[in-house]
C-alpha positions as CSV (number, residue, x, y, z in Angstrom):
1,X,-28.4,-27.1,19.3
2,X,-25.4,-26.4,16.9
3,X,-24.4,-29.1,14.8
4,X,-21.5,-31.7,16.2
5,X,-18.3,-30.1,15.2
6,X,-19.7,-26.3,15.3
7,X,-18.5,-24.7,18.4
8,X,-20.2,-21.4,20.1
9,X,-17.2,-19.2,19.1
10,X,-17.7,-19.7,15.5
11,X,-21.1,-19.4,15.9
12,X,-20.4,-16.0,17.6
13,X,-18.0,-15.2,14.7
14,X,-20.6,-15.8,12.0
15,X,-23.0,-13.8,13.8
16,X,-20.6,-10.6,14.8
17,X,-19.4,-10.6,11.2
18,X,-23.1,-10.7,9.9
19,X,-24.1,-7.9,12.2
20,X,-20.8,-5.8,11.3
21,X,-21.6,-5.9,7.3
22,X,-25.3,-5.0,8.0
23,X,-24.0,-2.0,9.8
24,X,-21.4,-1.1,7.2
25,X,-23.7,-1.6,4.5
26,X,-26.9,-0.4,5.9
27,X,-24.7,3.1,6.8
28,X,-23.9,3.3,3.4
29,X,-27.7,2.1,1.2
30,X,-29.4,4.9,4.0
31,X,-26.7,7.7,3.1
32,X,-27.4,6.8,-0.9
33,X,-31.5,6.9,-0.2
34,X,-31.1,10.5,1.6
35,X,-28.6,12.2,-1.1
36,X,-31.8,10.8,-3.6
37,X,-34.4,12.0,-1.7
38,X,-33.2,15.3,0.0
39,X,-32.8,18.8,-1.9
40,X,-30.9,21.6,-1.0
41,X,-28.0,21.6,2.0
42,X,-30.0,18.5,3.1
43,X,-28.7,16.5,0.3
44,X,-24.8,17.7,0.6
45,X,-25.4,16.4,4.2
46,X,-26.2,13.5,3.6
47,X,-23.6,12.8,1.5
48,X,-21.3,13.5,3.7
49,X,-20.7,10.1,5.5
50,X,-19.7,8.7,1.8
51,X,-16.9,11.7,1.1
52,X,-15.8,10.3,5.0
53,X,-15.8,6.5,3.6
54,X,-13.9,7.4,0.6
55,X,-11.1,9.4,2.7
56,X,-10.8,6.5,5.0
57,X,-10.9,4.2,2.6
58,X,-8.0,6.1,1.2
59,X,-5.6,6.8,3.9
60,X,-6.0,2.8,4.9
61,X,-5.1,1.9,1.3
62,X,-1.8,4.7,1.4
63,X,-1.3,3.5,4.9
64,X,-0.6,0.0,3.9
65,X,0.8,0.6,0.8
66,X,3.8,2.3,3.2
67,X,3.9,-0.1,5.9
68,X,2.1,-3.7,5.4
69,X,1.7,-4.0,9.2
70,X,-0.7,-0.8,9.7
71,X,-3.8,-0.8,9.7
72,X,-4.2,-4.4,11.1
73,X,-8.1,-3.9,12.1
74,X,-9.2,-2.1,9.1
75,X,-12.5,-4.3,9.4
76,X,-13.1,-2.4,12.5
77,X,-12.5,0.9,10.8
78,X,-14.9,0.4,8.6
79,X,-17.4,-0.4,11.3
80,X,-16.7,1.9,13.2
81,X,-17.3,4.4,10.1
82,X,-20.4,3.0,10.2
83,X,-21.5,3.2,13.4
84,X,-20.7,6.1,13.2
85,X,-22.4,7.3,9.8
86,X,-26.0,6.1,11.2
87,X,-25.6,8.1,14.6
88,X,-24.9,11.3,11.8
89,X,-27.5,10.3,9.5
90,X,-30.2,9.9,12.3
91,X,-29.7,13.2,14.4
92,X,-29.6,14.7,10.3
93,X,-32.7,13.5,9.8
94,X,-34.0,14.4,13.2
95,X,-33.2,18.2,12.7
96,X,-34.2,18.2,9.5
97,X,-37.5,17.2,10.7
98,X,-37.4,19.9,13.0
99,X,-36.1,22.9,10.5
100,X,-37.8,21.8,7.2
């Protein structure tokens, strides 16, 4: 039972926003561990999802730079980014399994 005061929003909050940075930065730690690991193409490939970040990253920073109301939900961006990155870095993996 949540605390007196706590209502089941914020809970929600706290727990959609814990499960949105796991995402974000569990795209980006597995993306780092394959570039280490991987040789060859392999390694470009799975590099590739960072090169994305950084060009997102980038046009949302220009973006409001120019107008202060764009980019509103960048948080989303981002997650979406990741989301995203993991299906990539998955089916990467699986045909790599497949053609190595």
């Amino acid at each position: 039972m949540p605390a007196t005061g706590t209502s089941f929003a914020t809970i929600i909050t706290a727990a959609a926003t814990i499960v949105a940075a796991v995402i974000f930065f569990g795209a980006i730690v597995l993306s780092i561990i394959m570039f280490r690991r991987w040789r060859g193409p392999w390694r470009y490939a799975a590099g590739f999802p960072l090169l994305a970040l950084a060009s997102l990253a980038a046009v949302i920073f220009v973006g409001i730079m120019r107008d202060p109301t764009a980019h509103n939900l960048w948080p989303f961006e981002f997650v979406i980014w990741g989301i995203a990155s993991l299906i990539y870095l998955g089916l990467l993996s699986l045909v790599r399994r497949f053609f190595k």
